[in-house]
PQR file of N, CA, C, O and H, with PARSE charges and radii, in Angstrom:
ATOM      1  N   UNK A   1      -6.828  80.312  40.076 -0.4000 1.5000
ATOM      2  CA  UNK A   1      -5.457  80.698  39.871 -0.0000 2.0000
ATOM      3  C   UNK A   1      -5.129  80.564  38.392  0.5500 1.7000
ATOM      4  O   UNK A   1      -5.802  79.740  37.773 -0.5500 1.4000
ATOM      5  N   UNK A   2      -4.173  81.263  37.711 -0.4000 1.5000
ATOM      6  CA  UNK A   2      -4.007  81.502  36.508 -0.0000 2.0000
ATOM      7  C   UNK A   2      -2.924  80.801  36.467  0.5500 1.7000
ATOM      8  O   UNK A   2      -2.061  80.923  37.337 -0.5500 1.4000
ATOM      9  H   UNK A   2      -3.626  81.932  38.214  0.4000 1.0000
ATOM     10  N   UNK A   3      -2.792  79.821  35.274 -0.4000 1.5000
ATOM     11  CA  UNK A   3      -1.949  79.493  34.906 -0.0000 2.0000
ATOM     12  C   UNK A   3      -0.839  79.569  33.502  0.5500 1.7000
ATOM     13  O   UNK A   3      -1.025  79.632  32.287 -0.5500 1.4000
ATOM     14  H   UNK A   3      -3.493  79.723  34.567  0.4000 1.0000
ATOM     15  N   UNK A   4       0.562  79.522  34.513 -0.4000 1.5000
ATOM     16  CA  UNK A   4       1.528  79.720  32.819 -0.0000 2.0000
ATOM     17  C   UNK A   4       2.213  78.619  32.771  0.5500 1.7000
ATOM     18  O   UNK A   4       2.766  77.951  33.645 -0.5500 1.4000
ATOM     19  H   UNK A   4       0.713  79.471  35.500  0.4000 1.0000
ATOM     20  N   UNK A   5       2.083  78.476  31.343 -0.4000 1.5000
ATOM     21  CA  UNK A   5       2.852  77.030  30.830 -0.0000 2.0000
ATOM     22  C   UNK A   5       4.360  77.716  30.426  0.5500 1.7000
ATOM     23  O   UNK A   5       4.489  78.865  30.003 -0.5500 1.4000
ATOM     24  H   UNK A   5       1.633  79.018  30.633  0.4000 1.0000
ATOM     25  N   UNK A   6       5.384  76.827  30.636 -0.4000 1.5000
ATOM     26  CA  UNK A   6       6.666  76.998  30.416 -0.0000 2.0000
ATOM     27  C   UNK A   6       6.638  77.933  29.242  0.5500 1.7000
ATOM     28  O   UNK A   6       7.140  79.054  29.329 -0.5500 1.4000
ATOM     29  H   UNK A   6       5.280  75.894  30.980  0.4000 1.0000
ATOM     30  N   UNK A   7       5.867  77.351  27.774 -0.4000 1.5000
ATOM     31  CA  UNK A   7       6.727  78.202  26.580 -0.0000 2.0000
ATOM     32  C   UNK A   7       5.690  79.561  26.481  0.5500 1.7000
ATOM     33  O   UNK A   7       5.615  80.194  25.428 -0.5500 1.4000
ATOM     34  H   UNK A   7       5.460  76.441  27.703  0.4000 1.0000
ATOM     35  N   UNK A   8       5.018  79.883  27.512 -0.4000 1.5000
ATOM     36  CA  UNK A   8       4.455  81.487  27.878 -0.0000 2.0000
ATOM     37  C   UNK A   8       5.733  82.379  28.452  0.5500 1.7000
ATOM     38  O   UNK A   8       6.072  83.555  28.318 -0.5500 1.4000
ATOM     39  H   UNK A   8       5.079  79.369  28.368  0.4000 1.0000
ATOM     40  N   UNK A   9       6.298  81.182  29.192 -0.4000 1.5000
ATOM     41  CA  UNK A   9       6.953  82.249  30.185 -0.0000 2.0000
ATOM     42  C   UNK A   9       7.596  83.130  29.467  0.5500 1.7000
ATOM     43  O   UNK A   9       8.110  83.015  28.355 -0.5500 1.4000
ATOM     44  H   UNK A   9       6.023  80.227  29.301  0.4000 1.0000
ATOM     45  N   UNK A  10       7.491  84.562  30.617 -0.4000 1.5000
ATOM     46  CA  UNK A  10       8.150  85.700  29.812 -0.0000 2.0000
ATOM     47  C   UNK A  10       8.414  86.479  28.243  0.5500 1.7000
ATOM     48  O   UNK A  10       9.319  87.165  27.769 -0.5500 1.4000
ATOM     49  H   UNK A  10       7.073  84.655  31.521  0.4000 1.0000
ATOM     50  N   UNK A  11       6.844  85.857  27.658 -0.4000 1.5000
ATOM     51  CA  UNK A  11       6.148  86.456  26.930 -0.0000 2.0000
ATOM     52  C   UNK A  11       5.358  87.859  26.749  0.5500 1.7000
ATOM     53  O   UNK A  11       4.999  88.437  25.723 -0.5500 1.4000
ATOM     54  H   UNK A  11       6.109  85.299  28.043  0.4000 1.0000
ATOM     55  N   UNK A  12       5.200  88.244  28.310 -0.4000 1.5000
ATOM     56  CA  UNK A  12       4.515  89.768  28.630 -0.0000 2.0000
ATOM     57  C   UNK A  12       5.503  90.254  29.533  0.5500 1.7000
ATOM     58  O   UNK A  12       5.114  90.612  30.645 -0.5500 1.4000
ATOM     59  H   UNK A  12       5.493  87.775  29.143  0.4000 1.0000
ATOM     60  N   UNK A  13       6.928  90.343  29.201 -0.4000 1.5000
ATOM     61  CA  UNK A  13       7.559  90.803  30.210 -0.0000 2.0000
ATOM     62  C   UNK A  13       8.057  89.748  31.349  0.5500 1.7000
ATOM     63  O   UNK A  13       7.623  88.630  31.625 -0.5500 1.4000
ATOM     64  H   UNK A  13       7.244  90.053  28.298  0.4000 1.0000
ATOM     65  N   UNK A  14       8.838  90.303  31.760 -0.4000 1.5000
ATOM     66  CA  UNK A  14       9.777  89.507  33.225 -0.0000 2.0000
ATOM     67  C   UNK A  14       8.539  88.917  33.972  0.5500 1.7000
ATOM     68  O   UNK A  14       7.492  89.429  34.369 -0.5500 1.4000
ATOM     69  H   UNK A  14       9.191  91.212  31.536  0.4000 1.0000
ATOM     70  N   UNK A  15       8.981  87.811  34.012 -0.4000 1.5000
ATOM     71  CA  UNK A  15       8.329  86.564  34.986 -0.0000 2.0000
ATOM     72  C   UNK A  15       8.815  87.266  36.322  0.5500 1.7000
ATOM     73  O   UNK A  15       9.958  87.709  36.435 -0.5500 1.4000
ATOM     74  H   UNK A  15       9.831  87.395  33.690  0.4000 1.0000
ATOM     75  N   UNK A  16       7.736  87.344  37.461 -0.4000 1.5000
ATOM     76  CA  UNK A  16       8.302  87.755  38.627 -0.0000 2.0000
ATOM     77  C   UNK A  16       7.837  86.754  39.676  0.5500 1.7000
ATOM     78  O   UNK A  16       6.703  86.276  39.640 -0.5500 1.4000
ATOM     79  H   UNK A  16       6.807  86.984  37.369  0.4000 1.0000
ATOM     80  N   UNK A  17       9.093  86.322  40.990 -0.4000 1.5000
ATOM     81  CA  UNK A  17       8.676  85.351  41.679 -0.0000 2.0000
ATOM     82  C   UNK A  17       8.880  85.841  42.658  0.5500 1.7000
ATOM     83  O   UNK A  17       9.746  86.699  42.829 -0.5500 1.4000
ATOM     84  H   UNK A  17      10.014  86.711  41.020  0.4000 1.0000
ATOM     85  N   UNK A  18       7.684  85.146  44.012 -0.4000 1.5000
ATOM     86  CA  UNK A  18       7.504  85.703  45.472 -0.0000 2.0000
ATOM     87  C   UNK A  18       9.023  84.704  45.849  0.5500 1.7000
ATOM     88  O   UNK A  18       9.434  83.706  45.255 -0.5500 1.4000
ATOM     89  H   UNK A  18       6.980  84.449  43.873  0.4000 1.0000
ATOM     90  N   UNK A  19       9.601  85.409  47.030 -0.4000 1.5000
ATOM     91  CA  UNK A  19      10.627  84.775  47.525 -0.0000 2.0000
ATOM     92  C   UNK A  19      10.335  85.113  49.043  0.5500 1.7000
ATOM     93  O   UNK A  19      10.573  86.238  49.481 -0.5500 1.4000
ATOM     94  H   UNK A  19       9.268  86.219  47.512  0.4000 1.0000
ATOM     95  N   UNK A  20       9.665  83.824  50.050 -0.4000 1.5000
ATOM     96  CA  UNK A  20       8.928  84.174  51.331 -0.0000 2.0000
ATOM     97  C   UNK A  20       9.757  82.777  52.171  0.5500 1.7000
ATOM     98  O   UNK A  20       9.858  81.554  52.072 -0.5500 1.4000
ATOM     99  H   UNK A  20       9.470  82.910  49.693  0.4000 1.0000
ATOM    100  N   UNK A  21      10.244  83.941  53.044 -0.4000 1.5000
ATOM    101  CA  UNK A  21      11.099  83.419  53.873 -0.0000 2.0000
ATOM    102  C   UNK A  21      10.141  82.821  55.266  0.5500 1.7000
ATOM    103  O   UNK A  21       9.610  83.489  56.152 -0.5500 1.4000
ATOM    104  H   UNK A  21      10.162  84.934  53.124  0.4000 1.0000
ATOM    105  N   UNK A  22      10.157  81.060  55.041 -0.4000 1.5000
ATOM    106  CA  UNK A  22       9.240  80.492  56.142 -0.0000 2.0000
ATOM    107  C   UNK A  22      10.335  79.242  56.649  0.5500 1.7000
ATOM    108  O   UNK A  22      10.058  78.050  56.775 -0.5500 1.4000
ATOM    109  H   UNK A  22      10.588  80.516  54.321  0.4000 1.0000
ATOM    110  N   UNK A  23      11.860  80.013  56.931 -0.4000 1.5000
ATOM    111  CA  UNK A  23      12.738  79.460  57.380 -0.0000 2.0000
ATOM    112  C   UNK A  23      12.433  79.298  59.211  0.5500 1.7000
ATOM    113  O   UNK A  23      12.115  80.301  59.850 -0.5500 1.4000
ATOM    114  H   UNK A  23      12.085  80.982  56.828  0.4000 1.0000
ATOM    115  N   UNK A  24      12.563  78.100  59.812 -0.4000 1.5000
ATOM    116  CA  UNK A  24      12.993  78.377  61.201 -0.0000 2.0000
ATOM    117  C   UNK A  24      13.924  78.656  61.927  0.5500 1.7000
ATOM    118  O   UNK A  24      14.018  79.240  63.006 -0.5500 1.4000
ATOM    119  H   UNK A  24      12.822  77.285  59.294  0.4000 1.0000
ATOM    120  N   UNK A  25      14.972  77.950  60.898 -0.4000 1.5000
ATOM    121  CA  UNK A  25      16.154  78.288  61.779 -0.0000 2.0000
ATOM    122  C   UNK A  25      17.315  79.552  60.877  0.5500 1.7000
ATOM    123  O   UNK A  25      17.123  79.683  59.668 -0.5500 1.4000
ATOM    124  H   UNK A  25      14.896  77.475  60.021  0.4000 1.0000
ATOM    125  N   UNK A  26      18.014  80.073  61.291 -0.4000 1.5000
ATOM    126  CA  UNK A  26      18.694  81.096  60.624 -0.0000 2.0000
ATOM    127  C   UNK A  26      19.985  80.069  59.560  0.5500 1.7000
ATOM    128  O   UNK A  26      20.711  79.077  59.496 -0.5500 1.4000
ATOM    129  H   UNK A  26      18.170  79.967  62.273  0.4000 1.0000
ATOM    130  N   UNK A  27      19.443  81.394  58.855 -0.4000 1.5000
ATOM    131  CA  UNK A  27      19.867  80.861  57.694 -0.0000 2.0000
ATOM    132  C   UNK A  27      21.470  80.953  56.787  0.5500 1.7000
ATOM    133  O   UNK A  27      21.866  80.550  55.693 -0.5500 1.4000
ATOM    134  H   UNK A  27      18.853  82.200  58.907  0.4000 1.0000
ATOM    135  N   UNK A  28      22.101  81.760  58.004 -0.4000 1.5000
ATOM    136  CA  UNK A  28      23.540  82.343  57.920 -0.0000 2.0000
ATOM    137  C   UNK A  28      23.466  83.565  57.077  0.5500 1.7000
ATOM    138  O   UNK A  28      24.471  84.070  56.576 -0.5500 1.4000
ATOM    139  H   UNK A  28      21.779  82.087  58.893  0.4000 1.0000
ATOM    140  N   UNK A  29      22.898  83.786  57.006 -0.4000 1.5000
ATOM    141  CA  UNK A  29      22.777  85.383  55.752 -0.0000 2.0000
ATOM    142  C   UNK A  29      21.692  85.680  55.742  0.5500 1.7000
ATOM    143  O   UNK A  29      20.791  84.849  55.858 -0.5500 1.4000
ATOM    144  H   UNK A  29      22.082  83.376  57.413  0.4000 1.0000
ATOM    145  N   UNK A  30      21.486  86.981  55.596 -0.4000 1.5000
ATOM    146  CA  UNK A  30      20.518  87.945  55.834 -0.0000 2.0000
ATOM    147  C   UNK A  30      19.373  87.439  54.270  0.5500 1.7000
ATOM    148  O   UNK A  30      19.698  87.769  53.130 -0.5500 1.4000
ATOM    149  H   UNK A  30      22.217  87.656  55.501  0.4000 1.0000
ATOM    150  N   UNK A  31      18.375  86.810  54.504 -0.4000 1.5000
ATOM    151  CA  UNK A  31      17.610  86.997  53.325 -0.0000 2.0000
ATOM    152  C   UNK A  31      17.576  87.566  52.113  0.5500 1.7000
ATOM    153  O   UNK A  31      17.602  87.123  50.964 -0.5500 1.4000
ATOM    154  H   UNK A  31      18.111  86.541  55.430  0.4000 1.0000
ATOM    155  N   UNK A  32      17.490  88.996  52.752 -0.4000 1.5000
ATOM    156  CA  UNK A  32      17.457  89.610  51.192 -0.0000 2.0000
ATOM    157  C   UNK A  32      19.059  89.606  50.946  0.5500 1.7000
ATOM    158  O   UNK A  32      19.038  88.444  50.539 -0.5500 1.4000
ATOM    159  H   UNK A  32      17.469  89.355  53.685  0.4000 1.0000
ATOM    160  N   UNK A  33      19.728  89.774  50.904 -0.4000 1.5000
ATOM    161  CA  UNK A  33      21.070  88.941  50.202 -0.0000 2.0000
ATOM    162  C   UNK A  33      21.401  87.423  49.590  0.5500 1.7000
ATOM    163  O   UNK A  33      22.239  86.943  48.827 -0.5500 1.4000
ATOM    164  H   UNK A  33      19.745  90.717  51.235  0.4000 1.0000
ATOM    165  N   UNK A  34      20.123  86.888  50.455 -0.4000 1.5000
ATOM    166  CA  UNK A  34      20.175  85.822  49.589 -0.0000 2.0000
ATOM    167  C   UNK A  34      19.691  85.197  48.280  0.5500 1.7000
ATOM    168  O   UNK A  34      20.049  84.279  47.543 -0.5500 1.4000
ATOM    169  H   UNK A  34      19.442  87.278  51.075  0.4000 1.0000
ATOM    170  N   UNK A  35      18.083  86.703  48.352 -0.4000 1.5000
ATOM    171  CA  UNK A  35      17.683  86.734  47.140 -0.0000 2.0000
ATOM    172  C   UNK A  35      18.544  87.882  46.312  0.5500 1.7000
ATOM    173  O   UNK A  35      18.224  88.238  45.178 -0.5500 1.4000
ATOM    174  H   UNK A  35      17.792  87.449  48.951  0.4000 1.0000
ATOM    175  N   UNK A  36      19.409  88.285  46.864 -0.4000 1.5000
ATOM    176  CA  UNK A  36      19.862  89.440  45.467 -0.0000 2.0000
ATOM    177  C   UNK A  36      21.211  88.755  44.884  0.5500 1.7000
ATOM    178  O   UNK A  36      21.847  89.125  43.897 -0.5500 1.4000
ATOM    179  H   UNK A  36      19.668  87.995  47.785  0.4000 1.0000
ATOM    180  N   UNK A  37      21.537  87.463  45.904 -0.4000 1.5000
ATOM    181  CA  UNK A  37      22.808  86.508  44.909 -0.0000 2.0000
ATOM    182  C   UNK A  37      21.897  85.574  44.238  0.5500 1.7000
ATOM    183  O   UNK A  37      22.386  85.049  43.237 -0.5500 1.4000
ATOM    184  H   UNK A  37      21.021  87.163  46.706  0.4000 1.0000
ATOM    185  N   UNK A  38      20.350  85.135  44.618 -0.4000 1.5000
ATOM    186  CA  UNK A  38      19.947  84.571  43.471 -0.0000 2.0000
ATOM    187  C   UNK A  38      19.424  85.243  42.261  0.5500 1.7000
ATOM    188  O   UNK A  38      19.329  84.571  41.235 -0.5500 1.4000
ATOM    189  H   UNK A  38      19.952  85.562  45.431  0.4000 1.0000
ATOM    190  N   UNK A  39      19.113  86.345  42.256 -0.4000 1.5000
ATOM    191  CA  UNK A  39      18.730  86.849  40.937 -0.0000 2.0000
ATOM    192  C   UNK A  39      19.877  87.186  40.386  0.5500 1.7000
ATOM    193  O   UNK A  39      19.765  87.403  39.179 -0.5500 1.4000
ATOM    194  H   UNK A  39      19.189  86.891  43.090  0.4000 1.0000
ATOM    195  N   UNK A  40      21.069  87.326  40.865 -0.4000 1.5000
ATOM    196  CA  UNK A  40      22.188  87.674  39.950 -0.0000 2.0000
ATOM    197  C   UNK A  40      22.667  86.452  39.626  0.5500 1.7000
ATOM    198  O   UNK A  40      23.610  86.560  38.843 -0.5500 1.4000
ATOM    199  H   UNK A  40      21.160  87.150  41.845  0.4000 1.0000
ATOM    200  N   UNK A  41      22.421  85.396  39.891 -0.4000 1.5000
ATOM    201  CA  UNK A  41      22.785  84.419  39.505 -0.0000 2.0000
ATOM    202  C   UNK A  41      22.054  83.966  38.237  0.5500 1.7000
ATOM    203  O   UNK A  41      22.588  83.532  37.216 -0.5500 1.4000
ATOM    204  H   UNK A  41      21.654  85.308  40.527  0.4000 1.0000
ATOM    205  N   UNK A  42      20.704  84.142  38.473 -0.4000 1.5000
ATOM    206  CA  UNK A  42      19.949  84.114  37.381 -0.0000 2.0000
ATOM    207  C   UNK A  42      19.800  84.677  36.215  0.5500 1.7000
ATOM    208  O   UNK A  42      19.341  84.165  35.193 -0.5500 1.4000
ATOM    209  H   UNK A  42      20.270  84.495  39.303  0.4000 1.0000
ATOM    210  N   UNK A  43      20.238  85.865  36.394 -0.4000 1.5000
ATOM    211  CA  UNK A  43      20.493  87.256  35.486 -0.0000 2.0000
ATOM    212  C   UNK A  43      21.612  86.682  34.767  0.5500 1.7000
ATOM    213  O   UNK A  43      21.691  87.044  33.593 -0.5500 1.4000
ATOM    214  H   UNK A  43      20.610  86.281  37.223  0.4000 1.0000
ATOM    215  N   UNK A  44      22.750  85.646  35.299 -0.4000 1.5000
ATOM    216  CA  UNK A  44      23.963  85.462  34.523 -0.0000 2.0000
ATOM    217  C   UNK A  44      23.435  84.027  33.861  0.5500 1.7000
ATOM    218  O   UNK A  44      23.873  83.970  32.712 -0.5500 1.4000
ATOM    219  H   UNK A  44      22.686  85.352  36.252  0.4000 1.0000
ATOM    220  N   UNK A  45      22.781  83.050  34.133 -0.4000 1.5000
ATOM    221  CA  UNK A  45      22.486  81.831  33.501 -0.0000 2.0000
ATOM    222  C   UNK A  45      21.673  81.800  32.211  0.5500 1.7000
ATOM    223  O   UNK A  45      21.798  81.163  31.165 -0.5500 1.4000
ATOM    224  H   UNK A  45      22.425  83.096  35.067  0.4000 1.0000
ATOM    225  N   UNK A  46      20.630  82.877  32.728 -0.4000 1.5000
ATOM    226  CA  UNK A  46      19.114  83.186  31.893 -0.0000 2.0000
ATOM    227  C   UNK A  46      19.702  84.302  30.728  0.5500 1.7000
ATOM    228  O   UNK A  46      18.773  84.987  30.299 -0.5500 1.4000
ATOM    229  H   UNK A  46      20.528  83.394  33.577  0.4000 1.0000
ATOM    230  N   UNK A  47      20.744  84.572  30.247 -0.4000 1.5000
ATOM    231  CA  UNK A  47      21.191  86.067  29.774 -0.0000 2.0000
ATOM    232  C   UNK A  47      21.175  85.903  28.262  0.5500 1.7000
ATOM    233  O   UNK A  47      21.069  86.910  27.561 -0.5500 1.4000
ATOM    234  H   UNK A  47      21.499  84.016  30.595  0.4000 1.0000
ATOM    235  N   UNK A  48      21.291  84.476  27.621 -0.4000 1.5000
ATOM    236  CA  UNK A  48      20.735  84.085  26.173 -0.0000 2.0000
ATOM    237  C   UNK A  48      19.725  83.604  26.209  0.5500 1.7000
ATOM    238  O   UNK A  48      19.160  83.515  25.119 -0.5500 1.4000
ATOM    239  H   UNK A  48      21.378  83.659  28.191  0.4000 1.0000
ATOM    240  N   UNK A  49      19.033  83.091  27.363 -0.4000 1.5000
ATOM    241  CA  UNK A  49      17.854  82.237  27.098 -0.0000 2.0000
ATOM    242  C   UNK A  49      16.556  83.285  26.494  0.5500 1.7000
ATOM    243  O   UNK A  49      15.718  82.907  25.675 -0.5500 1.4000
ATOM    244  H   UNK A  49      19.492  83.164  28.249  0.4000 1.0000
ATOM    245  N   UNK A  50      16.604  84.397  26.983 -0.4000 1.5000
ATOM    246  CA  UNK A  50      15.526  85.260  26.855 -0.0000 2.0000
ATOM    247  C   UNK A  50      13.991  85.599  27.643  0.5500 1.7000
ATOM    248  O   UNK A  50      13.056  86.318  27.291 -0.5500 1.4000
ATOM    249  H   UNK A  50      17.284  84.704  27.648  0.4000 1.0000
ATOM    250  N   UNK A  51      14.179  84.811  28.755 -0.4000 1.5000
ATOM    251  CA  UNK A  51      13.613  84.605  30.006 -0.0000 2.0000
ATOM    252  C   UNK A  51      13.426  85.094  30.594  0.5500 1.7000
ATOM    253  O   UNK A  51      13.288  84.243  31.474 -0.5500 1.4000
ATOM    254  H   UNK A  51      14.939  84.227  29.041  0.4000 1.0000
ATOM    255  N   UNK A  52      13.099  86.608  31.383 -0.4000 1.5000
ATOM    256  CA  UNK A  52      13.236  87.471  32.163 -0.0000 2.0000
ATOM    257  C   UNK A  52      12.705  86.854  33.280  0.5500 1.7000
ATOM    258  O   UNK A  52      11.771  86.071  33.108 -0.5500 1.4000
ATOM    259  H   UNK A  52      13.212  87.298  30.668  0.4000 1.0000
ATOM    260  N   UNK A  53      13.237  87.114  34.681 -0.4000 1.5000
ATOM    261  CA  UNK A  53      13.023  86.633  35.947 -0.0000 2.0000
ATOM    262  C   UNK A  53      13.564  87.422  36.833  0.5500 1.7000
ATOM    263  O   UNK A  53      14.779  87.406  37.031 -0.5500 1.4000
ATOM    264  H   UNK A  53      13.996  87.750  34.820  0.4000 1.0000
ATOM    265  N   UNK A  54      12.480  88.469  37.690 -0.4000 1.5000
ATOM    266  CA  UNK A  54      12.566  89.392  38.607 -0.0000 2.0000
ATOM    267  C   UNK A  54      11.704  88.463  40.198  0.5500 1.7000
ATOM    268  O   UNK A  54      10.579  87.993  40.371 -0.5500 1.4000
ATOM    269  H   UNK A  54      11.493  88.482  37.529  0.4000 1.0000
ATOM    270  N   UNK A  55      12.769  88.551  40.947 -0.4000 1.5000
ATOM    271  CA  UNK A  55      12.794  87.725  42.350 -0.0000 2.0000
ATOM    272  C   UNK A  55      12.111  89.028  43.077  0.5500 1.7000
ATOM    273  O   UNK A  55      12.309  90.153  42.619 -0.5500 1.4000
ATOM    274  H   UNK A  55      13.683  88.932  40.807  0.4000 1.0000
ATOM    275  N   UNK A  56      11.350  88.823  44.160 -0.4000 1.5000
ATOM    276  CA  UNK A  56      11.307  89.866  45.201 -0.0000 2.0000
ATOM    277  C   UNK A  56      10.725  89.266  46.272  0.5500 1.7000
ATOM    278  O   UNK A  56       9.856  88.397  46.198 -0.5500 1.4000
ATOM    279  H   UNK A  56      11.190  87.908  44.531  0.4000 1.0000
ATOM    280  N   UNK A  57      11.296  89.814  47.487 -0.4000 1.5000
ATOM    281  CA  UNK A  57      11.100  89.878  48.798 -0.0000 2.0000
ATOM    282  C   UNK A  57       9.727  90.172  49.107  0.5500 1.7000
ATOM    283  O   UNK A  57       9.263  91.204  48.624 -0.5500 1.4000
ATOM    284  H   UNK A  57      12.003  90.520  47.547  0.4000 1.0000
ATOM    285  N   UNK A  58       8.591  89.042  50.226 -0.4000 1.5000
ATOM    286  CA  UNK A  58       7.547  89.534  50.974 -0.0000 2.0000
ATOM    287  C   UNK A  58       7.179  88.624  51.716  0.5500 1.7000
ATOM    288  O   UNK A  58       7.784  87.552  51.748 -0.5500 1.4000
ATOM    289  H   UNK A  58       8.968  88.204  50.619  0.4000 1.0000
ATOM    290  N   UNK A  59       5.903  88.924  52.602 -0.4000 1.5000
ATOM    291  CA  UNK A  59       5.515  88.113  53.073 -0.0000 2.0000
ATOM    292  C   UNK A  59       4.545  87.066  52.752  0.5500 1.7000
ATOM    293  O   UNK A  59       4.404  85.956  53.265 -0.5500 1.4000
ATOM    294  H   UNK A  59       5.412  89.795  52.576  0.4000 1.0000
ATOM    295  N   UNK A  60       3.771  87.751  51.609 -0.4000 1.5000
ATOM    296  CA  UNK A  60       2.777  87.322  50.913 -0.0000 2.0000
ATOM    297  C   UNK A  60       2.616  87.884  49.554  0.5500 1.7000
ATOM    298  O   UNK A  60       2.426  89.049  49.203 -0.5500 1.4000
ATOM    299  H   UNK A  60       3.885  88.653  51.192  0.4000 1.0000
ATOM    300  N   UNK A  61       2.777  86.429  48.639 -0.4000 1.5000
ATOM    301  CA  UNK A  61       2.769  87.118  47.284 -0.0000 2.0000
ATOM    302  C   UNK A  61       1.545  87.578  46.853  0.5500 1.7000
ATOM    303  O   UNK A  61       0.470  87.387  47.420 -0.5500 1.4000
ATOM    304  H   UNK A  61       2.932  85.483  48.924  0.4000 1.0000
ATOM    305  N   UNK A  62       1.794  88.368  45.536 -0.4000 1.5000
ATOM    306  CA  UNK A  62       0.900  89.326  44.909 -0.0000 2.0000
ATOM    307  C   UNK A  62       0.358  88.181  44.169  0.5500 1.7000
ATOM    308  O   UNK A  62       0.883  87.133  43.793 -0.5500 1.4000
ATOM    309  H   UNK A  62       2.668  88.523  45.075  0.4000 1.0000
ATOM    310  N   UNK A  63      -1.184  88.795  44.026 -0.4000 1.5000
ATOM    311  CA  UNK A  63      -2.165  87.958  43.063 -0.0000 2.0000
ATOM    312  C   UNK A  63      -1.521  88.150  41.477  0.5500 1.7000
ATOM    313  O   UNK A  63      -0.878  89.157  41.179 -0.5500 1.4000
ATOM    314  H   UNK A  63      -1.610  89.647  44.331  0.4000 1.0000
ATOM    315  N   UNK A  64      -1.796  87.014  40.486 -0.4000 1.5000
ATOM    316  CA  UNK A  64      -1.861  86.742  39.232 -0.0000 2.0000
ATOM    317  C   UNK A  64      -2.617  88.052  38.489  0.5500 1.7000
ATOM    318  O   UNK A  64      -2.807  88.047  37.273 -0.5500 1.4000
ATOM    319  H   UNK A  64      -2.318  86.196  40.727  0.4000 1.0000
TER
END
């Protein structure tokens, strides 16, 4: 597995993270709404930092 150290991140472009729903019990809101209020949340915190961070929905994340 490849690893990134913090002061890489988002050096080649938007950092992208698996968001895998291995909830049992319901979660009051539909998943993917829950990831599209966290990336907008992120989008508003991260917006001077210079950090890019793209969230997405699956079952199984994509290889490095």
């Amino acid at each position: 597995m490849k690893v990134i150290h913090a002061a890489q991140a988002g050096q080649s472009g938007a950092v992208t993270v698996a968001c895998i729903n291995k909830t049992t019990v319901d979660l009051g809101v539909p998943f993917d709404k829950l990831t599209a209020a966290l990336q907008k949340c992120y989008d508003h915190i991260s917006s001077g930092l210079g950090y890019p961070l793209k969230l997405y929905n699956t079952k199984v994340a994509k290889p490095i």
